[in-house]
C-alpha positions, -999 to 999 in steps of 0.1 A, spaced: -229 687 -127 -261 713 -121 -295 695 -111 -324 703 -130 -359 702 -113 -388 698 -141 -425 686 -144 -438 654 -154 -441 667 -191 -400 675 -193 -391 673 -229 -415 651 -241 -442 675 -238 -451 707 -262 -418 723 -273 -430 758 -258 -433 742 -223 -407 757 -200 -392 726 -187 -390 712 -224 -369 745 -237 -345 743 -209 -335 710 -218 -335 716 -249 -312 743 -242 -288 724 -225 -285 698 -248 -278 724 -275 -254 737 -253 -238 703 -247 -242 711 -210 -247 682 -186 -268 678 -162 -288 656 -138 -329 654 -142 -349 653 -113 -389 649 -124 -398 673 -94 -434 670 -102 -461 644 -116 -494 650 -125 -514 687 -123 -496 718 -128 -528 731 -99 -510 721 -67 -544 705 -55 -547 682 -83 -513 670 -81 -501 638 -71 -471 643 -43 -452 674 -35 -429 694 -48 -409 694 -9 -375 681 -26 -377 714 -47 -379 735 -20 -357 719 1 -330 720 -30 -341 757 -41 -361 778 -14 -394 774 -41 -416 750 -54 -419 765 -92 -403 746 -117 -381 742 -140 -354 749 -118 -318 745 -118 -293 743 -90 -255 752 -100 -228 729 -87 -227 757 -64 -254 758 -48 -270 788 -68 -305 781 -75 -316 798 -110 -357 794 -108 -379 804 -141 -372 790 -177 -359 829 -187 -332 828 -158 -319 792 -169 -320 800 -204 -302 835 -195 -274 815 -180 -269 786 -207 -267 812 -231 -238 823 -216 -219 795 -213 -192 783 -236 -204 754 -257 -194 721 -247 -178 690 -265 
């Protein structure tokens, strides 16, 4: 099951967020996957409250969303996720 790294806002926030539309994505794709709220508070990394180290440890970066493949592959930026749920086959 891929691991998906978002902000605090995840898909309760505004629709155009980036974390929001990937999980949005997935669920339209029926595509499982395990959350991870990599990030609370400030999107400005001196106004936020605790680090994004787990992200980089998982991924190599600390930008978010970010999704880490059951093989280790680490797909970092809302356009690469979306470009690889797209091409998945729809799930049950």
């Amino acid at each position: 099951m891929p691991t998906l790294y978002v902000c605090h806002g995840d898909d309760r926030g505004a629709q155009f967020h980036p974390c929001a539309r990937v999980q949005k994505a997935l669920r339209e794709k029926g595509i499982a996957y395990e959350r991870v709220v990599a990030a609370k508070g400030n999107p400005i990394p001196f106004l936020r409250k605790g680090s994004r180290e787990n992200v980089r440890a998982a991924t190599g970066d600390t930008k978010l969303p970010a999704l880490v493949l059951d093989d280790g592959t680490a797909l970092i930026h809302s356009k690469a996720i979306t470009r690889w749920i797209s091409q998945q086959p729809a799930q049950a």
